[in-house]
C-alpha positions as CSV (number, residue, x, y, z in Angstrom):
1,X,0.0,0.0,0.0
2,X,1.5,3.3,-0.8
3,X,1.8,5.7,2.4
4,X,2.0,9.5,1.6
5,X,4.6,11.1,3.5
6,X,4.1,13.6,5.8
7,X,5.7,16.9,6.2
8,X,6.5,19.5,8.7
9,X,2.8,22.1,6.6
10,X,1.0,18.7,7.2
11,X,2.0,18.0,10.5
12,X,1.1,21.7,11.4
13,X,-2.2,21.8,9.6
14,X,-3.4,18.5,11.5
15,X,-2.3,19.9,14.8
16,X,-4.5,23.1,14.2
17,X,-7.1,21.1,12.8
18,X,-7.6,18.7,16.0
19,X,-6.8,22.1,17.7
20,X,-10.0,23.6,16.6
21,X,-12.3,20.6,16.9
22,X,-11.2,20.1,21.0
23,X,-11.9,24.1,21.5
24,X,-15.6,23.4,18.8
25,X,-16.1,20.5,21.3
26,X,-15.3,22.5,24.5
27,X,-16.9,25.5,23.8
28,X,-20.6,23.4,23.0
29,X,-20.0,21.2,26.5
30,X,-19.5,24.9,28.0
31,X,-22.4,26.2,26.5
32,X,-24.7,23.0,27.2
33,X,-23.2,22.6,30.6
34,X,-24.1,26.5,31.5
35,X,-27.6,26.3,30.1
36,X,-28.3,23.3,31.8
37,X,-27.0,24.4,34.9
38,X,-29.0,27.9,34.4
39,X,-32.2,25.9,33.5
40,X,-31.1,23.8,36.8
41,X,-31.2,27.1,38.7
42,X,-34.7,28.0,37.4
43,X,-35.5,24.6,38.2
44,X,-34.7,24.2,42.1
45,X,-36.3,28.2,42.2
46,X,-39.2,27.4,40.6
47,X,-41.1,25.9,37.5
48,X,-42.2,29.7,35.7
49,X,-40.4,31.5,33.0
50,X,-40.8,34.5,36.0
51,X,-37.7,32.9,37.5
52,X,-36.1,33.5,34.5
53,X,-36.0,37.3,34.7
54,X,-34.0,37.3,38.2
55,X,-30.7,37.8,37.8
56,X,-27.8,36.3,38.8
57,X,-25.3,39.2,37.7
58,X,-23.4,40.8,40.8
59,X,-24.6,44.4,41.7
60,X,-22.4,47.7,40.6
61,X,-22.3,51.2,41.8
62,X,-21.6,54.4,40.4
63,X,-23.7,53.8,37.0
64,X,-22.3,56.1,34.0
65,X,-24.2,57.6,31.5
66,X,-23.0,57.8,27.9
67,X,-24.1,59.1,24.9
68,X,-24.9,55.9,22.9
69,X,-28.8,55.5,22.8
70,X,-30.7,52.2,22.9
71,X,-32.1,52.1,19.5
72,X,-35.8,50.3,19.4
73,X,-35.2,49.1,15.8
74,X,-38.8,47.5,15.4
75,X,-42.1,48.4,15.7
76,X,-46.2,47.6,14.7
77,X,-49.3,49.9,14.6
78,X,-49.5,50.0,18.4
79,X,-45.7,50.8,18.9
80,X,-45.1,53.3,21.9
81,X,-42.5,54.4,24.4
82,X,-43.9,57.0,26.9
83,X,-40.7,59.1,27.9
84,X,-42.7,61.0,30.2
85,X,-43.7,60.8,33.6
86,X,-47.7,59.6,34.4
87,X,-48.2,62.7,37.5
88,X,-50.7,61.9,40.0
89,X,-50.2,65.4,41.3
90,X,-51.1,66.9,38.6
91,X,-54.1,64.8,38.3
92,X,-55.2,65.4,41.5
93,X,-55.1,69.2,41.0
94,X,-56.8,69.3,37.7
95,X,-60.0,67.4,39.9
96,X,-59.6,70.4,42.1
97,X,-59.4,73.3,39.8
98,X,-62.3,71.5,38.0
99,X,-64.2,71.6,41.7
100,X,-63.7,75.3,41.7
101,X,-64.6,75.8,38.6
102,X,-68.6,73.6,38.3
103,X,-69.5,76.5,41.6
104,X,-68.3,73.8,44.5
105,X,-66.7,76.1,46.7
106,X,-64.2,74.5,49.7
107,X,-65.8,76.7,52.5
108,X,-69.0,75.4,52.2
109,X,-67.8,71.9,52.6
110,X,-67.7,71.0,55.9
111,X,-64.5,68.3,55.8
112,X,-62.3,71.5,54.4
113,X,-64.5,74.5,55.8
114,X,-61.8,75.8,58.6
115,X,-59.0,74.2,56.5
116,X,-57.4,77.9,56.1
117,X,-57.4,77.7,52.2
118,X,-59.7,79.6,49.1
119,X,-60.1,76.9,46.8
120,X,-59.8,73.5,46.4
121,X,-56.8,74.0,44.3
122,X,-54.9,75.7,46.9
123,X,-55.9,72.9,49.2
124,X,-54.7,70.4,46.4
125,X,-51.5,71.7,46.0
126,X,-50.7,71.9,49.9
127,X,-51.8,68.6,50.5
128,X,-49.1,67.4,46.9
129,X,-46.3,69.3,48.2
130,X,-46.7,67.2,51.3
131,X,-46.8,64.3,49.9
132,X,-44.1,64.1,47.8
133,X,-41.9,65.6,50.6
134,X,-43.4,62.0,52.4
135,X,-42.0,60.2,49.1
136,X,-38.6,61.6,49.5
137,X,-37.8,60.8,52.8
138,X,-38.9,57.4,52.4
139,X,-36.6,57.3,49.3
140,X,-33.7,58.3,51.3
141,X,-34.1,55.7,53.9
142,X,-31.3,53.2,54.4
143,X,-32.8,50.4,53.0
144,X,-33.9,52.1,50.0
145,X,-30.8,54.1,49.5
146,X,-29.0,50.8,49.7
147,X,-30.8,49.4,46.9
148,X,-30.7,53.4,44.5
149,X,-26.9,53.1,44.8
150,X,-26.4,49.2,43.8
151,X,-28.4,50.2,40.7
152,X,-31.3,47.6,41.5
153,X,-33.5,46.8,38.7
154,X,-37.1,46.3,38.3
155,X,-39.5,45.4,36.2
156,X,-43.6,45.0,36.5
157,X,-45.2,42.5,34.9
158,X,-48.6,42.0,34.7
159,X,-51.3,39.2,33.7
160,X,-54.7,39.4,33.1
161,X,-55.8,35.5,33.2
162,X,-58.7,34.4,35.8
163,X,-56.0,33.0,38.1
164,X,-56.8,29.7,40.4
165,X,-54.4,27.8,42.9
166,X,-53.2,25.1,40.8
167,X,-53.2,26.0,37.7
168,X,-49.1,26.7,37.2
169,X,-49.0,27.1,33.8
170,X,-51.0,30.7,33.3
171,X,-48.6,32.4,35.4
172,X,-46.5,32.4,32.5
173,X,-48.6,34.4,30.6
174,X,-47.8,37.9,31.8
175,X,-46.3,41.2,29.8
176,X,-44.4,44.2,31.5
177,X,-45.7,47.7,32.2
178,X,-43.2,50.8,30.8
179,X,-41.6,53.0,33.2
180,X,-44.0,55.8,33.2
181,X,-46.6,54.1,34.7
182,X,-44.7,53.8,38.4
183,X,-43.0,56.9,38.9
184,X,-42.1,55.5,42.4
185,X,-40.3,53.2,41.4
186,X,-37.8,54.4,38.8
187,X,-37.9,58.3,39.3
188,X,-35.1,59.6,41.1
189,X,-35.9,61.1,44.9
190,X,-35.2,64.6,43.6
191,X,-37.1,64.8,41.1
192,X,-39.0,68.1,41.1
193,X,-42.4,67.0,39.6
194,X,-42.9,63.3,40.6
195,X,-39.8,62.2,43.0
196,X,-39.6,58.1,43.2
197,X,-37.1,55.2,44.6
198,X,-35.1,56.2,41.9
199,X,-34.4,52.5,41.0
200,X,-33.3,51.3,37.5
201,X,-35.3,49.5,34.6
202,X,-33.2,46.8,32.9
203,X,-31.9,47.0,29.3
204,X,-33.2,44.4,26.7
205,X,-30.3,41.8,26.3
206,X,-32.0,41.7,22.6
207,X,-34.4,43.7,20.4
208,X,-37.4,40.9,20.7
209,X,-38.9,43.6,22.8
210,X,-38.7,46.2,20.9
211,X,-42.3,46.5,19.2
212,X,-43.9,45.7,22.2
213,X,-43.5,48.8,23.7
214,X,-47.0,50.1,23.0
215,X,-49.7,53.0,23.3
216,X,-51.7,51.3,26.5
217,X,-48.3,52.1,28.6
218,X,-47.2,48.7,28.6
219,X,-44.8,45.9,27.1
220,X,-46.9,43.8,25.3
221,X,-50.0,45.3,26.7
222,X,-51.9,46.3,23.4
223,X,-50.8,42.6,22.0
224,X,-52.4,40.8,24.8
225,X,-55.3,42.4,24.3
226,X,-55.7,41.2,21.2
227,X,-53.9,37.9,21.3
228,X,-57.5,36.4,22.2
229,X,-55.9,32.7,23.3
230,X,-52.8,33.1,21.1
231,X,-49.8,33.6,23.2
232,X,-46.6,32.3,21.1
233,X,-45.4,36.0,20.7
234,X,-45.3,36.3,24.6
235,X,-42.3,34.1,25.0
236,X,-40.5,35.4,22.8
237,X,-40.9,39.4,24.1
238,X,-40.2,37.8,27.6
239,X,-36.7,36.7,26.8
240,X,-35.5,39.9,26.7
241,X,-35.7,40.5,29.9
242,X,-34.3,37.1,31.2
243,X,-32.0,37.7,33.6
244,X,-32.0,41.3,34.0
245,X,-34.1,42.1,37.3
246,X,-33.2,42.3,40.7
247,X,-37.0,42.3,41.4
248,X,-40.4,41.1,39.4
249,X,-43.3,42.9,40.9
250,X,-46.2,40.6,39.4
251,X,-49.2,42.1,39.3
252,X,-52.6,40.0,38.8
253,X,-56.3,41.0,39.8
254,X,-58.0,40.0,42.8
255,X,-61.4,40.7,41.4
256,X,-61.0,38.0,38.2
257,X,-60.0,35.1,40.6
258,X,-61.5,31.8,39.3
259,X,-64.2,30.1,40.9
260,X,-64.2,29.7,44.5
261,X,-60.1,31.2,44.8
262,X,-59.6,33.5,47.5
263,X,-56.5,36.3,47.9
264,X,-54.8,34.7,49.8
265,X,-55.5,31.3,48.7
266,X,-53.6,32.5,45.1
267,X,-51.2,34.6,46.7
268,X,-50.0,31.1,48.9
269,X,-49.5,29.2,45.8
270,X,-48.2,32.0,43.8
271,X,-45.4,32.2,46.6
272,X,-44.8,28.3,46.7
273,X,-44.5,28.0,43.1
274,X,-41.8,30.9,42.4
275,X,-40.2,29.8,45.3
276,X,-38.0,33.3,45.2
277,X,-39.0,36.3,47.7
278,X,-37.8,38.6,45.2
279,X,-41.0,37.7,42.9
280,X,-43.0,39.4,44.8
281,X,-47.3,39.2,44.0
282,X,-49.0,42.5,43.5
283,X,-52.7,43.3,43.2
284,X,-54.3,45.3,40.5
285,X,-56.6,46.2,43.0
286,X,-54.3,47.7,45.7
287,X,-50.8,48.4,43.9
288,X,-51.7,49.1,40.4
289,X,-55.2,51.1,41.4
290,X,-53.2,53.2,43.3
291,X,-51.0,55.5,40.9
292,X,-53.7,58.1,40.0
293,X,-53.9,60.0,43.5
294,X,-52.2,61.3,46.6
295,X,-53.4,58.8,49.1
296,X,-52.5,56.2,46.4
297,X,-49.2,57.6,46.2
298,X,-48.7,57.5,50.0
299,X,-50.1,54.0,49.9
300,X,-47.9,52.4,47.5
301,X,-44.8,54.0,48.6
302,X,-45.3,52.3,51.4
303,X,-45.8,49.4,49.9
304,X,-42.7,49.8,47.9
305,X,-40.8,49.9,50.4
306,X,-41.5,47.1,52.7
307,X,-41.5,44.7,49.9
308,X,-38.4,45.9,49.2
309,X,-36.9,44.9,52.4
310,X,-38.1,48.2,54.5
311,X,-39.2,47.3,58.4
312,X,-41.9,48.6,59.9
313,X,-39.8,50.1,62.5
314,X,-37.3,51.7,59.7
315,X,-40.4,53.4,58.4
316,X,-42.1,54.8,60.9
317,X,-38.7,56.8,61.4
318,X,-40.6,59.5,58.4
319,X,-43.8,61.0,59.0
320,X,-46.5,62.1,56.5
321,X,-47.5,66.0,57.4
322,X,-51.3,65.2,56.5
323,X,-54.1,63.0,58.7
324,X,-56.0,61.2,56.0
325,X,-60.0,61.1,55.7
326,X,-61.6,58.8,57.6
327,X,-65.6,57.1,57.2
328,X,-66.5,59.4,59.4
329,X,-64.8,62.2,57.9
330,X,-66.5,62.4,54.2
331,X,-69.0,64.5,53.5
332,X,-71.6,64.6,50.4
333,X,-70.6,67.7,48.4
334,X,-73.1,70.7,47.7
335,X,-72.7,73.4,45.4
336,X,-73.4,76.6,47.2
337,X,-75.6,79.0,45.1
338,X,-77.6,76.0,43.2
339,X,-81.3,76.4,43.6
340,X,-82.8,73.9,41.2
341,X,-83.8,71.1,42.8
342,X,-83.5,69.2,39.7
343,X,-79.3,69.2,40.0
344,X,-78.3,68.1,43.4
345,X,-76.2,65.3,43.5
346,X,-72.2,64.8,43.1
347,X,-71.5,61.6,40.7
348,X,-68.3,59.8,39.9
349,X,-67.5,57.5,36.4
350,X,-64.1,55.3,36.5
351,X,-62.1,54.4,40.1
352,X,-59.3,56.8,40.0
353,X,-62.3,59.1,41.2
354,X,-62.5,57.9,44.6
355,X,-58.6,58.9,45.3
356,X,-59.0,62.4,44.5
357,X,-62.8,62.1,46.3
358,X,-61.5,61.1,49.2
359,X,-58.5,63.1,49.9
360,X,-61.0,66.3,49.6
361,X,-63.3,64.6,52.1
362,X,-65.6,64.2,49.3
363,X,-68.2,60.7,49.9
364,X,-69.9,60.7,45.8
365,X,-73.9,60.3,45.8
366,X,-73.8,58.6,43.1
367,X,-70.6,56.2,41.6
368,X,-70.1,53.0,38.7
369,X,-68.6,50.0,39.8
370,X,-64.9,49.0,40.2
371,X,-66.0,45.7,38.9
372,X,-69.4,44.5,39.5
373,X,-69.0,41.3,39.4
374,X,-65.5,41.6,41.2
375,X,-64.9,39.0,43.9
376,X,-62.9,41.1,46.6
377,X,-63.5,44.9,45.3
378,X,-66.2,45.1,43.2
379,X,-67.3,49.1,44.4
380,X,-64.0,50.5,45.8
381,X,-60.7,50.1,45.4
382,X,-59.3,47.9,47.4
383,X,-56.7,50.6,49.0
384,X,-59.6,52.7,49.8
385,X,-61.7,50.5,51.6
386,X,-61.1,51.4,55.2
387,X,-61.5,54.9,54.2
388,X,-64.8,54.6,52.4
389,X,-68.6,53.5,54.0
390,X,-69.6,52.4,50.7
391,X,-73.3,52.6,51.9
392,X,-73.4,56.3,51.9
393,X,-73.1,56.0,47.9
394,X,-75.5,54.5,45.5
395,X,-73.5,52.4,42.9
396,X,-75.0,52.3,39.4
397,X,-74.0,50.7,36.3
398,X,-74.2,54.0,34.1
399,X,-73.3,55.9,30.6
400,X,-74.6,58.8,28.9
401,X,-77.1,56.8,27.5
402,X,-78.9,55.5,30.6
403,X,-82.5,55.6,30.8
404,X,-82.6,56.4,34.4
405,X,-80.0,59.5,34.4
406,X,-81.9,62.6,34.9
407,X,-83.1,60.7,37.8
408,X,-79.9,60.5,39.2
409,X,-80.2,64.8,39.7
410,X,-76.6,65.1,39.1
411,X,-75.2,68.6,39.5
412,X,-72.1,67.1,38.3
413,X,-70.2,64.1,36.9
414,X,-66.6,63.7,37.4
415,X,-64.3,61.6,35.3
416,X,-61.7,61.2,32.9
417,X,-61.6,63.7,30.2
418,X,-61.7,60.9,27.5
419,X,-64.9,59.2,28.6
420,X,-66.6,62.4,29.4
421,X,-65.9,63.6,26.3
422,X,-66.5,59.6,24.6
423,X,-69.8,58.6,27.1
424,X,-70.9,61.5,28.6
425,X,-70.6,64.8,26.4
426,X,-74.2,65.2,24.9
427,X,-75.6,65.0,28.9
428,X,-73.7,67.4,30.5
429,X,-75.0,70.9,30.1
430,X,-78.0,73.7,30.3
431,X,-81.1,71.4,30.3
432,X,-79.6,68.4,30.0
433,X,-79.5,65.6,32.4
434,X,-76.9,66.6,34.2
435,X,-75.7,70.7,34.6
436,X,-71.9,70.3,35.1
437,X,-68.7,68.0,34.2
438,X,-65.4,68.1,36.8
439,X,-62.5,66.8,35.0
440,X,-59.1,64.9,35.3
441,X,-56.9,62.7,33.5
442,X,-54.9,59.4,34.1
443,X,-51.6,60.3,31.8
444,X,-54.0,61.0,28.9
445,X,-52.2,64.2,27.8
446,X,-49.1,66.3,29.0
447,X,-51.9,68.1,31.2
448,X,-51.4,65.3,34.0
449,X,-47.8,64.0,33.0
450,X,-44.4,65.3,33.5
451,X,-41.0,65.6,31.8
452,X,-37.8,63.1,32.1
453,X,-35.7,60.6,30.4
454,X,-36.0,57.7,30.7
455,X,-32.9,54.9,31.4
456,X,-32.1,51.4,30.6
457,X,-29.6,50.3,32.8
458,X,-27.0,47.8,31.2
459,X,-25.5,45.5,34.5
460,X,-23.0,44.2,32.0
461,X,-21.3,47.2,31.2
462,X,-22.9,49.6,34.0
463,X,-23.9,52.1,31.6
464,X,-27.2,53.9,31.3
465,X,-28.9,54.3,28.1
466,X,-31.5,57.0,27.3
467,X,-33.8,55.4,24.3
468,X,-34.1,56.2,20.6
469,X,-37.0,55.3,18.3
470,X,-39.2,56.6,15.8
471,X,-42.5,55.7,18.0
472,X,-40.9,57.5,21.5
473,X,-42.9,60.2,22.5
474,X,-41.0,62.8,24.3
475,X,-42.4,65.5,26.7
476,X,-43.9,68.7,25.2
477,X,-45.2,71.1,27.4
478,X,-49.0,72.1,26.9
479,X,-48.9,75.5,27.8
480,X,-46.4,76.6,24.6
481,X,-47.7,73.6,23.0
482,X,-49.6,75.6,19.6
């Protein structure tokens, strides 16, 4: 048999040949060895992709800010990214200059009579001040401080699914909520407008997220709404943020429990199945309900913090300068120099309402449902309850085309500007059903939202990236605003 000799080029291309396949062969046992140890991970932790967004990256401090922006390089018809700030202040003093404005005067009602101030507005913007000086010294506790200079990340996801507590398998079906939703979480402590925790929203580790960003303030929001029972695209927008949060606040809806599932009862085997205290199980009912006012905001910054590792003892170091409303405190509300008997009553459409209500001492005569057919909150919202004796209000199932309306004798209806306007704007008026309309917003327009920019933080590099995009919306203000 003839043998072909070798040289010295032979020898030395075989060498590098073997060379490569051992470092080909190393490199995929490397890789399959790390993902099955990650997936090993999310298996002792839990059996949800949820897991998969904790990270396992060390935390950094001293964060730099550079120039490069995080492009979102794809988007659909519902694309989105709110670089502005939702303002609950601003909300809350639009309701109040509305007050002022439909004849309700503040010294002839009783709750705010002797309270020193002219107008509900000037009462509104005492009662803000305080309350975001409350938000800032809670911020600058040690825990939280702790947790503003590590650059800890969150992220808010959210489901919508009629949730039981067995079923494991819909918990993976959540999206994410964008930043401007939850001021106090990612705004920084000094900011003037809407100060916050100041804590960090992750970067994408890809662009799968990128469309998702969408016009109903969320990640994936607008999709899910009209995903019906199609949820392939979820997965797929989720792995962008694997790994990337310190904490998953995951919010669900106590009022669309299934069957005979209590609160708790979820909230147990929610816990049990994550098996990771830094997934931690909000309620749209008391978190989420709770961004559109001022004793919202003092609500949920308390809630903030002692999920995020705040004692009781820690905060009662800071005070709020304000005694809220109590049951016994609300009063039905009168405008003074109405004489027609045939508009009397004070009417609220959409739950946001009852936060600005009640912080003016305001009990409604007349209100719409949270949920009618809600299991734990179907008239109030749940952070409200305590404050609220929901018999002193006569709940109706209501639009502007009810039957029954003009017997409601509504003086006024407060509510959103866009379902006034969508629901409501052919009653309101001289002769109509009902005389007046008091008015706010929930982020609608720059009228009740503020300016920033917005972050990703990057652990990897510890950079912070503003975002780029054709479909970000950026602040204008509405007073130069032509």
């Amino acid at each position: 048999m003839f043998k072909k000799k070798l040289n010295k080029k032979s020898l030395i291309a075989l060498f590098m040949g073997f060379s490569t396949i051992l470092v080909s062969t190393i490199a995929v046992a490397t890789a399959c060895s790390k993902t099955n140890n990650d997936n090993n991970d999310i298996k002792k932790e839990g059996k949800t992709t949820i897991n998969k967004l904790i990270t396992k990256s060390a935390q950094k401090q001293s964060a730099i800010e550079v120039s490069e922006k995080y492009e979102l390089s794809e988007s659909n018809e519902n694309s989105q990214f709110f670089n502005t700030l939702t303002d609950p202040y601003k909300a809350f003093e639009m309701f109040a200059k509305s007050l002022d404005e439909a004849g309700y005067e503040i010294t002839s009602h009783e709750p705010l009579k002797n309270s020193g101030k002219s107008s509900f507005l000037e009462y509104a913007k005492d009662i803000n001040a305080k309350v975001r000086e409350y938000v800032r010294k809670v911020a600058n506790l040690p825990t939280i401080k702790k947790l503003r200079d590590n650059n800890t990340t969150v992220l808010w996801a959210e489901s919508t699914q009629e949730f039981d507590s067995s079923d494991k398998s819909k918990l993976d079906l959540y999206y994410f909520q964008q930043q401007d939703l939850f001021p106090l979480l990612y705004s920084q402590p000094d900011d003037a407008n809407v100060p916050g925790l100041g804590l960090r929203f992750p970067k994408p580790k890809n662009h799968k997220a990128d469309k998702y960003f969408d016009n109903w303030h969320g990640i994936g929001a607008a999709q899910n709404n009209a995903s019906k029972n199609d949820f392939d695209w979820m997965l797929s927008m989720q792995e962008a943020f694997y790994r990337t949060a310190d904490y998953v606040f995951y919010n669900y809806d106590s009022n669309k429990l299934a069957g005979e599932t209590t609160k708790s009862q979820f909230e147990s085997f929610f816990k049990s199945t994550v098996n990771n205290d830094k997934i931690i199980p909000v309620d749209f009912q008391i978190e989420y309900s709770s961004i559109w006012g001022p004793i919202g905001t003092v609500r949920l910054i308390q809630s903030f913090a002692k999920k995020l590792g705040v004692s009781d003892s820690e905060l009662a170091t800071v005070k709020l300068d304000w005694t809220l409303p109590t049951k016994q405190t609300l009063k039905h509300i009168r405008p003074k120099n109405n004489k027609d008997e045939k508009y009397q009553n004070f009417g609220i459409f959409f739950y946001n309402l009852w936060d600005h209500c009640v912080a003016l001492g305001i009990q409604p005569d007349y209100s719409s449902f949270t949920n009618k057919q809600g299991k734990t909150y179907p008239k109030v919202p749940g952070f409200l309850v305590d404050l609220v004796d929901d018999t002193k209000t006569k709940f109706e199932e209501f639009s502007g085309k009810t039957q029954n309306l003009a017997g409601m004798k509504l003086y006024a209806l407060a509510g959103n500007n866009s379902h006034i306007n969508r629901s409501f704007k052919e009653s309101i008026g001289e002769g109509k059903e009902i005389l007046k309309r008091v008015e706010t917003e929930r982020g609608d327009t720059n009228r009740s939202r503020s300016q920033t920019d917005f972050k990703f933080y990057d652990r990897e590099t510890n950079k912070l990236h503003s975002v780029n995009g054709k479909q970000v919306l950026n602040w204008v203000d509405p007073t130069t605003k032509k």
